[in-house]
VMD Tcl script that builds the backbone (N, CA, C; Angstrom):
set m [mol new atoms 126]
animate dup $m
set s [atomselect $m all]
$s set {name element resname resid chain x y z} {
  {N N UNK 1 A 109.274 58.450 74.377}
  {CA C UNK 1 A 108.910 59.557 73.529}
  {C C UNK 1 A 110.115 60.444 73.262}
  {N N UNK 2 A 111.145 60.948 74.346}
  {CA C UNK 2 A 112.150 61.409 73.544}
  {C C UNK 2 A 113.191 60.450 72.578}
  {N N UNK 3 A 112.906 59.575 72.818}
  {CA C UNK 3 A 113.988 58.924 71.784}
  {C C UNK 3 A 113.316 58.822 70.442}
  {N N UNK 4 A 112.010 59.454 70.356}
  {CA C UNK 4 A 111.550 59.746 69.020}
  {C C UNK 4 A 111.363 60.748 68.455}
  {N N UNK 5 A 111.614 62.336 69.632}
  {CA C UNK 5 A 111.739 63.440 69.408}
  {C C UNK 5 A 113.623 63.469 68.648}
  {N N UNK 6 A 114.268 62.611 69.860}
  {CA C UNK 6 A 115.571 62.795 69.169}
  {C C UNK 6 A 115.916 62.100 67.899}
  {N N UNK 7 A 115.041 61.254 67.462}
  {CA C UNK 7 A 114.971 60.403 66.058}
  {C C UNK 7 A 114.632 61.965 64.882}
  {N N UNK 8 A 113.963 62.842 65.281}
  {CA C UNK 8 A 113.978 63.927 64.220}
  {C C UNK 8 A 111.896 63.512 64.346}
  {N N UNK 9 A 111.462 62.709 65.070}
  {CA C UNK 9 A 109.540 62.722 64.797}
  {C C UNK 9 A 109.421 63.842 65.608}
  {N N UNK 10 A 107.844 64.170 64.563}
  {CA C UNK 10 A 107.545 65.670 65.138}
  {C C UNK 10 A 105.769 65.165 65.379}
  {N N UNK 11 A 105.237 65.770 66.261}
  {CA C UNK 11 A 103.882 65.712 66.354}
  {C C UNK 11 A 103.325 66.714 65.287}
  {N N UNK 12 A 102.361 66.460 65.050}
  {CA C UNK 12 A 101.445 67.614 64.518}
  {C C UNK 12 A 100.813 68.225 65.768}
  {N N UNK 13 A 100.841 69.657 65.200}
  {CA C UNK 13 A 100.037 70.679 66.152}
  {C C UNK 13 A 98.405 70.070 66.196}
  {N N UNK 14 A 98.364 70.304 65.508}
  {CA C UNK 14 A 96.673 69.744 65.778}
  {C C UNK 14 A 96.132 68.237 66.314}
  {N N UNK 15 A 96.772 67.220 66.106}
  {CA C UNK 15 A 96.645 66.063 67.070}
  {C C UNK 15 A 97.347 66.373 67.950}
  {N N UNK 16 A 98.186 67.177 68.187}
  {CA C UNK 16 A 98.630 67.231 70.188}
  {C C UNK 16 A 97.734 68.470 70.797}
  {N N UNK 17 A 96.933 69.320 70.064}
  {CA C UNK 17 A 95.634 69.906 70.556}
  {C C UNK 17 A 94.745 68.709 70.911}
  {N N UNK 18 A 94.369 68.105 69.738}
  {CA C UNK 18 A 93.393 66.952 69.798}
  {C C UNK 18 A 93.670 66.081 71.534}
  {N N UNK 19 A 94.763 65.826 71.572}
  {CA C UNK 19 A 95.364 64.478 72.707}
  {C C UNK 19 A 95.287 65.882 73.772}
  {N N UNK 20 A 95.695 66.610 74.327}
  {CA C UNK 20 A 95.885 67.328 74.981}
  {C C UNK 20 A 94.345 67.791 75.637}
  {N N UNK 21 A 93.339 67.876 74.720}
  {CA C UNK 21 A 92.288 68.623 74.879}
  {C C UNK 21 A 91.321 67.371 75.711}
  {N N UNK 22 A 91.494 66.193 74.559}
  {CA C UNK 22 A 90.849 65.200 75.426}
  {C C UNK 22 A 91.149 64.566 76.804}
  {N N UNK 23 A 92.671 65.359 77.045}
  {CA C UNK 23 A 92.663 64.829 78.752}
  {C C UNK 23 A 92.152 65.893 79.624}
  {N N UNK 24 A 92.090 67.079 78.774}
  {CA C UNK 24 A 91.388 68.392 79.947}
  {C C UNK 24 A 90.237 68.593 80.455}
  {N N UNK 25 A 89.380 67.935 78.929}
  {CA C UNK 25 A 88.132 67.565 79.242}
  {C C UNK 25 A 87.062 67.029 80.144}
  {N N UNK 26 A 87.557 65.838 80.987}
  {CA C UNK 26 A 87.347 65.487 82.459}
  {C C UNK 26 A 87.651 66.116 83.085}
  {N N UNK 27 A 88.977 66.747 83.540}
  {CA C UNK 27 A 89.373 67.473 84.593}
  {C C UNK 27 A 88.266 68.744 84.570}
  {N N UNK 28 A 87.700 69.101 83.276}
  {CA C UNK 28 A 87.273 70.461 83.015}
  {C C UNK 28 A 86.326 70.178 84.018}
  {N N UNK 29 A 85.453 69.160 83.144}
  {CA C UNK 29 A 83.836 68.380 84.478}
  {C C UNK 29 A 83.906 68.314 84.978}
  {N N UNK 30 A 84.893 67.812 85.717}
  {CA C UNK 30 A 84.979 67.714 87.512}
  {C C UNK 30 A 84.410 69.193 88.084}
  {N N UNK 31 A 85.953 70.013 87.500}
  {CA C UNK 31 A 86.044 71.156 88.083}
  {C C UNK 31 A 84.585 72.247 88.212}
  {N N UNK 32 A 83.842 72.032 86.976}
  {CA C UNK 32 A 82.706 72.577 86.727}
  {C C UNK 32 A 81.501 71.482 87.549}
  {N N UNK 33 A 81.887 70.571 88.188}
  {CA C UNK 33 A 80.604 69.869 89.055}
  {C C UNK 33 A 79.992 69.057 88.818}
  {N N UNK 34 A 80.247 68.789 87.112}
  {CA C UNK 34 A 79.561 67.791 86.111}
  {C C UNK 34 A 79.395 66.502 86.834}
  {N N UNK 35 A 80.758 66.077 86.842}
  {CA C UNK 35 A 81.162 64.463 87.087}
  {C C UNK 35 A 82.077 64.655 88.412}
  {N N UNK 36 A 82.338 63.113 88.999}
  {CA C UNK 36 A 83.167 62.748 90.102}
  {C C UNK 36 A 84.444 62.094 89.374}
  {N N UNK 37 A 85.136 62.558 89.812}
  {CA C UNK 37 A 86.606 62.158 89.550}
  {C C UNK 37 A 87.028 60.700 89.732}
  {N N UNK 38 A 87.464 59.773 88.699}
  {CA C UNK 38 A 87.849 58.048 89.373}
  {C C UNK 38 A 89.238 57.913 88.278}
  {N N UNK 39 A 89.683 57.084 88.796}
  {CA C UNK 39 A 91.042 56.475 88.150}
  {C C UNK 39 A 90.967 54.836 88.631}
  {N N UNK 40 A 91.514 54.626 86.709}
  {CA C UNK 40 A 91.771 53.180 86.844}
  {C C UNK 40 A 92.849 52.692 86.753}
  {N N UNK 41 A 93.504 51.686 87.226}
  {CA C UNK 41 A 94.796 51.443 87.180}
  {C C UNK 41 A 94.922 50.030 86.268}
  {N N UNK 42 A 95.486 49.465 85.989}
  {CA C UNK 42 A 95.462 48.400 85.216}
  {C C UNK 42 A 96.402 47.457 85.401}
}
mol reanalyze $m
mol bondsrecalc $m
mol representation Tube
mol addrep $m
């Protein structure tokens, strides 16, 4: 990813809200009691 920041690519603000938001989202549930926390590895 920096060798595409240093290429001059720029994210858009609003898809790195978008990407950003959808990883907080679980963590949010957990934290609030919703769900149990798992990770997959591949």
């Amino acid at each position: 990813m920096a060798e595409r920041a240093a290429g001059g690519e720029v994210f858009d603000p609003e898809i790195a809200v978008w990407i950003l938001s959808g990883l907080a989202d679980p963590a949010r549930a957990v934290h609030e009691g919703d769900e149990n926390p798992s990770c997959w590895v591949a």
